[in-house]
VOKE-821666 format. One record per residue (C-alpha): residue number from 1; residue in three letters; x, y, z. Coordinates in Angstrom, 2 decimals, padded with zeros to 5 digits. Layout:
N
[r NUM,ALA,[X,Y,Z]]
...
This chain:
270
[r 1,UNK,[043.29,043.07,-013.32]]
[r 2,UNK,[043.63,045.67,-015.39]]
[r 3,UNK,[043.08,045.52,-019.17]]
[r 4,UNK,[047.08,046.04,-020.04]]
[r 5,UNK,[046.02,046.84,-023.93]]
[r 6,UNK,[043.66,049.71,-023.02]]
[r 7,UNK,[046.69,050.92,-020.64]]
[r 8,UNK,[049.12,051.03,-023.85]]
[r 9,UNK,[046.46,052.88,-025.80]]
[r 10,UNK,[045.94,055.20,-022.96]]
[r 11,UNK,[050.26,055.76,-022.94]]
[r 12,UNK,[050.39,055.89,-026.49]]
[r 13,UNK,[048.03,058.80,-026.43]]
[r 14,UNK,[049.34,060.92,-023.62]]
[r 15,UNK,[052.99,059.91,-025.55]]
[r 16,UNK,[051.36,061.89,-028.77]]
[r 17,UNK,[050.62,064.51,-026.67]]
[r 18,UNK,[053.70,064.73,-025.54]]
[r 19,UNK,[055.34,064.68,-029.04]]
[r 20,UNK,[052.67,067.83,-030.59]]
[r 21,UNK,[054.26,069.46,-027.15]]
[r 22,UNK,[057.47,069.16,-027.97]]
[r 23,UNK,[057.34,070.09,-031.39]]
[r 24,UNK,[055.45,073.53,-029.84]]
[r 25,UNK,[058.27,074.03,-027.82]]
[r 26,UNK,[060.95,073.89,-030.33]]
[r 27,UNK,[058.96,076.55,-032.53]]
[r 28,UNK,[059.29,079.12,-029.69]]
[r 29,UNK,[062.94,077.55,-029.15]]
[r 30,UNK,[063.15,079.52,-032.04]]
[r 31,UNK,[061.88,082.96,-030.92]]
[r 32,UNK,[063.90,082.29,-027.68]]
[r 33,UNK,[067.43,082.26,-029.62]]
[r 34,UNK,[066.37,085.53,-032.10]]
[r 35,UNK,[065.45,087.10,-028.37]]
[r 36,UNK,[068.87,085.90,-026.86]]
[r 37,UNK,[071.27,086.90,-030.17]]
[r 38,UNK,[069.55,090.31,-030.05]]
[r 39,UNK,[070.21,090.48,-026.97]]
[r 40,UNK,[073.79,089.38,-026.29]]
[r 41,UNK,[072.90,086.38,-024.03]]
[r 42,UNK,[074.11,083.07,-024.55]]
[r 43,UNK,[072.32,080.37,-024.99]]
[r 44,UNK,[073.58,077.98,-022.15]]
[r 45,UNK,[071.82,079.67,-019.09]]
[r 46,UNK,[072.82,077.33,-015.75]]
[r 47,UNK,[070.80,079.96,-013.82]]
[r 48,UNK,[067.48,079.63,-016.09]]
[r 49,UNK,[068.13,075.95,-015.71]]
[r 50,UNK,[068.48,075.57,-011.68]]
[r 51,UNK,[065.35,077.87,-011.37]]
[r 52,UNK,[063.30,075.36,-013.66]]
[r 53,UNK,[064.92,071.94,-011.95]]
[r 54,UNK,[064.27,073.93,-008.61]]
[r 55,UNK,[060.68,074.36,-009.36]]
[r 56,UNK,[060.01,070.73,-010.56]]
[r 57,UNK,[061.92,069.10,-006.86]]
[r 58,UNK,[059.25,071.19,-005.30]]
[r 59,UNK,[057.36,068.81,-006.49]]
[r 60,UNK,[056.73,066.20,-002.62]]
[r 61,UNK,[055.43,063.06,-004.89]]
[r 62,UNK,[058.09,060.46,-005.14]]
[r 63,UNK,[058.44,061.22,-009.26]]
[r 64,UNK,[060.34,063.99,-008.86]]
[r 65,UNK,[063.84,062.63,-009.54]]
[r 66,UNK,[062.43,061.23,-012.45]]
[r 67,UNK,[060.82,064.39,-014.06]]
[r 68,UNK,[064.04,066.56,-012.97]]
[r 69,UNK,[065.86,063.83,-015.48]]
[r 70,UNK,[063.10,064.51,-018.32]]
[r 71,UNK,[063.93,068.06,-018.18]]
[r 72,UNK,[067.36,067.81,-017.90]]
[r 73,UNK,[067.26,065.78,-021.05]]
[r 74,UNK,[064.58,068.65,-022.82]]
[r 75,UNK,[067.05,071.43,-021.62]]
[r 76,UNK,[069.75,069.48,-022.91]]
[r 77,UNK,[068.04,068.48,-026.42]]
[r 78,UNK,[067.20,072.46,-026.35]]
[r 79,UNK,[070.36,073.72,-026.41]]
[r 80,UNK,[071.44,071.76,-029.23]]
[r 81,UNK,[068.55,072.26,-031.06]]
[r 82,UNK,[069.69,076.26,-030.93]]
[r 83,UNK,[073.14,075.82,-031.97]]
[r 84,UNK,[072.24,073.77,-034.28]]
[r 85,UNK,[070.05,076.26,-035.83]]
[r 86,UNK,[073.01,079.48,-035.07]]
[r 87,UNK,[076.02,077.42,-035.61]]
[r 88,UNK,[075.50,077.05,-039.81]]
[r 89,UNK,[078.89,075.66,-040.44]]
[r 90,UNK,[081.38,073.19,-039.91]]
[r 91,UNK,[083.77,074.01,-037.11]]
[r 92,UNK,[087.59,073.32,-038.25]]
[r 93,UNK,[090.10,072.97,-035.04]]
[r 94,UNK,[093.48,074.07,-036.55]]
[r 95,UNK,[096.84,075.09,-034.26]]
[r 96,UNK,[099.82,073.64,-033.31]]
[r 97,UNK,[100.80,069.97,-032.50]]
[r 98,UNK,[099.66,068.90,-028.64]]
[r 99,UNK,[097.31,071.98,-028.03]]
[r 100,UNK,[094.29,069.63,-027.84]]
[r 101,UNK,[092.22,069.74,-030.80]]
[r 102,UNK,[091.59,066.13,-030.99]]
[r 103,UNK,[090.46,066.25,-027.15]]
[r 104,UNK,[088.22,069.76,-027.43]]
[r 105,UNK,[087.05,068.73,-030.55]]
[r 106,UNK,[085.63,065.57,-029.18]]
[r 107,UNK,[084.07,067.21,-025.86]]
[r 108,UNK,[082.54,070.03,-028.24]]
[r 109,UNK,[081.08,067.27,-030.13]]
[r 110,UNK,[079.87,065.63,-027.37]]
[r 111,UNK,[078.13,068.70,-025.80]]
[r 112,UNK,[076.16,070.14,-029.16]]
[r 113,UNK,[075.73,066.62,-030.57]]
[r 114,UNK,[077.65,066.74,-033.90]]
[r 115,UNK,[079.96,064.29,-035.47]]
[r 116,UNK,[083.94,064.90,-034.72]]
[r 117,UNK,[086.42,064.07,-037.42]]
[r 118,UNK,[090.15,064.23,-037.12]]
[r 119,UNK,[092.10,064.34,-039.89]]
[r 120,UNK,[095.27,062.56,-038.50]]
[r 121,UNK,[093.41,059.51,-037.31]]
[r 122,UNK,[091.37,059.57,-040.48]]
[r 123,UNK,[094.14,059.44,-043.12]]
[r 124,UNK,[095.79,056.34,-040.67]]
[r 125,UNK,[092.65,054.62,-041.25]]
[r 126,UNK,[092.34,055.27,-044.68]]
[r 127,UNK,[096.08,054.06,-045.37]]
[r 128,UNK,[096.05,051.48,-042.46]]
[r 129,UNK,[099.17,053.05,-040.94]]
[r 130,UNK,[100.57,055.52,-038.54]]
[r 131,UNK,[101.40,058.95,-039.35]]
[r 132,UNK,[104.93,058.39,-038.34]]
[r 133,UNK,[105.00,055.57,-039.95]]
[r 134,UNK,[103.52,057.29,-043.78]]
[r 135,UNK,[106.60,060.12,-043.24]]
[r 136,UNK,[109.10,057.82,-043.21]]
[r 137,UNK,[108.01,055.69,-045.88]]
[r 138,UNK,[106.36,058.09,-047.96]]
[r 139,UNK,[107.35,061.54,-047.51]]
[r 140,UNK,[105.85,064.76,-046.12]]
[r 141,UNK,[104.71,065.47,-049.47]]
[r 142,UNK,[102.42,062.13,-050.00]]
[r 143,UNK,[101.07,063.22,-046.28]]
[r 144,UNK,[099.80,066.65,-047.48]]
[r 145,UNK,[098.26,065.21,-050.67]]
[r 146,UNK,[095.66,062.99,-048.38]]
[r 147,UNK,[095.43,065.92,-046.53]]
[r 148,UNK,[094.21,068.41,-048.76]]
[r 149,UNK,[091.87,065.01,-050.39]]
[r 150,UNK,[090.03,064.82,-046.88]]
[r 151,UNK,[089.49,068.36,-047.02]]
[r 152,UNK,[088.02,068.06,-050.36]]
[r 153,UNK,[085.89,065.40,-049.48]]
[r 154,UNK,[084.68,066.80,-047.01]]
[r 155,UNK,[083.55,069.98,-049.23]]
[r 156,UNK,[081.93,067.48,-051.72]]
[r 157,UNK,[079.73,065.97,-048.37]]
[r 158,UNK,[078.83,069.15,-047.19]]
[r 159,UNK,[077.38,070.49,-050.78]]
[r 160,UNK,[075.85,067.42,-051.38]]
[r 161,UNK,[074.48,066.71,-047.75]]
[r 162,UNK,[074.85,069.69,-045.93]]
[r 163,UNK,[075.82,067.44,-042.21]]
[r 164,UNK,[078.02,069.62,-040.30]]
[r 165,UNK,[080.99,068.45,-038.61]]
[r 166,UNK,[083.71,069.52,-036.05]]
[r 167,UNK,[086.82,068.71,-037.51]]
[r 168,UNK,[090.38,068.73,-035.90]]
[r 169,UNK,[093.10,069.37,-038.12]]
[r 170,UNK,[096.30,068.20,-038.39]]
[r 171,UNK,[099.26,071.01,-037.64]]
[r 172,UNK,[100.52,071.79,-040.96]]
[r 173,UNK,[097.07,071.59,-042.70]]
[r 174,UNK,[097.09,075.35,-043.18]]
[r 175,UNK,[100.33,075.36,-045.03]]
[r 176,UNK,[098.65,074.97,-048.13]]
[r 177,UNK,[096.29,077.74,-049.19]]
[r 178,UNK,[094.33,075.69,-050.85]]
[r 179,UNK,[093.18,073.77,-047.81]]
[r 180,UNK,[092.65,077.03,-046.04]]
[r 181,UNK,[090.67,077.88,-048.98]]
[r 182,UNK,[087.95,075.09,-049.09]]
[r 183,UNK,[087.61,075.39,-045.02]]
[r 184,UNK,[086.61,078.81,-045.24]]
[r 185,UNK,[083.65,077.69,-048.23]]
[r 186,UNK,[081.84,075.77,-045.61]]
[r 187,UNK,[083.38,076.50,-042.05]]
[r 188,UNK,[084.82,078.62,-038.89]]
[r 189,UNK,[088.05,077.99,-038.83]]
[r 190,UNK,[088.75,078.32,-034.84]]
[r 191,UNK,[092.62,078.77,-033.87]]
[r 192,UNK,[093.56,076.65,-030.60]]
[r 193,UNK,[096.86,078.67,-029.13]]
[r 194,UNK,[099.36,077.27,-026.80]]
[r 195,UNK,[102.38,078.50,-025.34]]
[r 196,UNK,[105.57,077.33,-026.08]]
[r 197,UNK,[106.38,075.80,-022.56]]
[r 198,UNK,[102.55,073.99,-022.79]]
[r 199,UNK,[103.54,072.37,-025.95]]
[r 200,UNK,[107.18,071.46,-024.96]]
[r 201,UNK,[105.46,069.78,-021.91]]
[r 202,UNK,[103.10,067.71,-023.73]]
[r 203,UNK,[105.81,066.71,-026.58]]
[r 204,UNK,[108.93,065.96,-024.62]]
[r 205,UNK,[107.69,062.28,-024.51]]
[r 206,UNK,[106.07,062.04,-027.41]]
[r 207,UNK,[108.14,059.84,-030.17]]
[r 208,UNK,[105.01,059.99,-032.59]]
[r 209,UNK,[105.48,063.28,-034.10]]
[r 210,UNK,[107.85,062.79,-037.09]]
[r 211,UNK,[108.73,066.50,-037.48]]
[r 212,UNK,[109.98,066.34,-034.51]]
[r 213,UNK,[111.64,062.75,-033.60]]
[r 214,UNK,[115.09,063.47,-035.49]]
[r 215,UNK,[115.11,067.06,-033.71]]
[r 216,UNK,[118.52,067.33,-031.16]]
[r 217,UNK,[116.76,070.43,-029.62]]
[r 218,UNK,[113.11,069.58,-029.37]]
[r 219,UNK,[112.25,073.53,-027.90]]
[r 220,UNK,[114.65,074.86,-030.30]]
[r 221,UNK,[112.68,072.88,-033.08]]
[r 222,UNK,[109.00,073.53,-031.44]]
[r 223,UNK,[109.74,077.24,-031.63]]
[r 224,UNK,[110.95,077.16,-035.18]]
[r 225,UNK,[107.84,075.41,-036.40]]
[r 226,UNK,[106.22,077.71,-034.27]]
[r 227,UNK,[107.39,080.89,-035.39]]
[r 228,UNK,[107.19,079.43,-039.19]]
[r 229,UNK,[103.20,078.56,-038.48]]
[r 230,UNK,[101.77,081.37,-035.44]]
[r 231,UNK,[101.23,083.89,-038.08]]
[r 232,UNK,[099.02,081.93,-040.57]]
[r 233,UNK,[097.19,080.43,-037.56]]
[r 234,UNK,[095.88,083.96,-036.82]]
[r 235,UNK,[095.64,085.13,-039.88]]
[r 236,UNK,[093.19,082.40,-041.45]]
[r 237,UNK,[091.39,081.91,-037.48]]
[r 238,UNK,[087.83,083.16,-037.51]]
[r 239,UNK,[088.57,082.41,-033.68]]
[r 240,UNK,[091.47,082.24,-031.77]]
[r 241,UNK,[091.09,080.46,-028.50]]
[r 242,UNK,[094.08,080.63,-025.71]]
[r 243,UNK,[094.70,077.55,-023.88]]
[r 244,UNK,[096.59,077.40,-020.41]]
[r 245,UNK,[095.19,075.10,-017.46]]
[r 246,UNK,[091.74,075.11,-017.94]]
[r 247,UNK,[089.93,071.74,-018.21]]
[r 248,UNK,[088.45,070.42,-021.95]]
[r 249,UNK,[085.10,071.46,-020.03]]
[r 250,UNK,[085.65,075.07,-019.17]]
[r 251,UNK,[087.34,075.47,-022.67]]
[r 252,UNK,[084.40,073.98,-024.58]]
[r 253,UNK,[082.40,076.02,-022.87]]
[r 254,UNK,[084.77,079.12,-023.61]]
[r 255,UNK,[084.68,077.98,-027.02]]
[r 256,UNK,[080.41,077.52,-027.50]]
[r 257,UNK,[080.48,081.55,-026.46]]
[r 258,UNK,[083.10,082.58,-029.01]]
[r 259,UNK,[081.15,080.43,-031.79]]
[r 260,UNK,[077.83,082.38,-030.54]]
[r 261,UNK,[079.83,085.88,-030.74]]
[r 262,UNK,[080.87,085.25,-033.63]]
[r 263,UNK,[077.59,084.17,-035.08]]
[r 264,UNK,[075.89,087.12,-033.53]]
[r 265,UNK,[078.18,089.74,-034.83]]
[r 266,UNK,[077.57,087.61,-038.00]]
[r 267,UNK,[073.48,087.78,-038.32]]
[r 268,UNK,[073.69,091.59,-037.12]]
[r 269,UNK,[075.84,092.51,-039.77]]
[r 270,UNK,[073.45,091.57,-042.10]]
C-alpha cells in the first residue's frame, strides 16, 4: 500500500504548481485584453473557446471530460478576470417599470461574477414592507427620500471600498437630479428600452405597481409616464439597450459588448 501522506505531499506540490501557473496566466490575461481593446474584439470568443475544448477531447485517455471541465472553469474565471479589470465602474440598470432590469441585472451578475442590488427590493427590506404598501401609507415623497439614501450609500461604499456592483433601479429614480448625479460619480448608467405594447403586456396583471393600480386606462397611463420619463432615460444613459423578444441570455450578452464599446471608446480617448 501506498504511503497516502507522501501522495498528499506529492498533490500539494503539483497543486502549487498549478497555482504559480495560474497566476502566469492571468499576467498575460492582461496583455490579451490591451491586444483585444486595441483591436476591437471582444472579449467573450466562443470560437477561441471550442478550438481549445476541441483540442483537449482529442485527448483518447478517459480524463478528458474532466480536463474539458477545468478549462471551462479557467476560460470562465478568465473572462471575468478581464472585465473585471475593463469594466471600472458600477453598472446602474435604469428604464421603465417591467423592462427587466431586476432579471438582466441578475443574469449579468451571474455571468461576470459581481454582486446585483436592486433598489426596490432593497428599500422593502430595509422598511420591512412592500413598495405598494410604503405609497399608500407613506407617500411618493417618503419613497424617493430612501431612494436617493441607497444611492448615497452606495457612493459612501464605493469611495470607501471601491466593490463594484450592478444595480437595478427603480423607474422614477432618475427623476431627481441628484440621484442621477451621484450614479454618474462612480457608474455607467445603462438605459433598458421597451416598447409601449412590451410594457402594457407585462403590467396588465400586475396590481403591485402603485402608480399605476388607481389608473382607469392603464396604456393611457403607461404612455403618460412614458412620455414624462423616455427623454431623461436617454439623456442621462451612457447606454441605451432595446429590448424586444430576445432571451435575458442573448441580451446580457448584447449588453457585455456595449459595456466593452463603451469602455474601449473610453481608454482610446485618452
Amino acid at each position: 500500500m501506498k504511503d497516502i501522506n507522501l501522495t498528499r505531499k506529492k498533490i500539494n506540490q503539483i497543486d502549487q504548481q498549478i497555482s504559480s501557473l495560474l497566476k502566469e496566466r492571468f499576467l498575460l490575461l492582461d496583455d490579451i485584453m490591451e491586444f483585444k481593446v486595441l483591436k476591437g474584439e471582444y472579449i467573450e470568443n466562443p470560437a477561441r473557446e471550442r478550438e481549445v475544448i476541441e483540442k483537449i477531447m482529442q485527448e483518447s485517455d478517459k480524463d478528458a471530460s474532466y480536463l474539458k471541465d477545468v478549462y471551462r472553469k479557467i476560460m470562465d474565471v478568465s473572462k471575468c478576470y478581464q472585465w473585471e479589470r475593463l469594466f471600472k465602474e458600477n453598472i446602474y440598470i435604469i428604464g421603465f417599470m417591467a423592462v427587466g432590469k431586476t432579471t438582466l441585472g441578475k443574469k449579468l451578475s451571474q455571468k461576470i461574477q459581481w454582486d446585483f442590488l436592486d433598489t426596490d427590493l432593497f428599500i422593502e427590506n430595509l422598511e420591512q414592507r412592500k413598495i405598494k404598501d410604503i405609497f399608500t401609507e407613506s407617500g411618493e415623497d417618503y419613497f424617493r427620500e430612501l431612494e436617493t439614501k441607497v444611492i448615497e450609500n452606495i457612493q459612501k461604499n464605493w469611495t470607501i471600498q471601491r466593490d463594484k456592483q450592478i444595480i437595478a433601479c427603480g423607474g422614477g429614480i432618475i427623476l431627481n437630479p441628484q440621484n442621477v448625479k451621484t450614479m454618474k460619480k462612480n457608474g455607467i448608467i445603462v438605459h433598458l428600452e421597451g416598447n409601449i405594447n412590451t410594457i402594457y403586456n407585462r403590467l396588465i396583471l400586475d396590481q403591485s405597481r402603485p402608480l399605476l393600480t388607481e389608473a382607469k386606462d392603464l396604456k393611457e397611463r403607461i404612455e403618460r409616464l412614458l412620455e414624462v420619463r423616455r427623454d431623461i432615460y436617454n439623456e442621462v444613459a451612457d447606454i441605451i439597450l432595446y429590448i424586444g423578444e430576445e432571451t435575458p441570455a442573448i441580451l446580457v450578452q448584447e449588453l457585455i459588448r456595449k459595456l466593452e464599446d463603451y469602455e474601449r471608446e473610453r481608454s482610446l480617448s485618452k
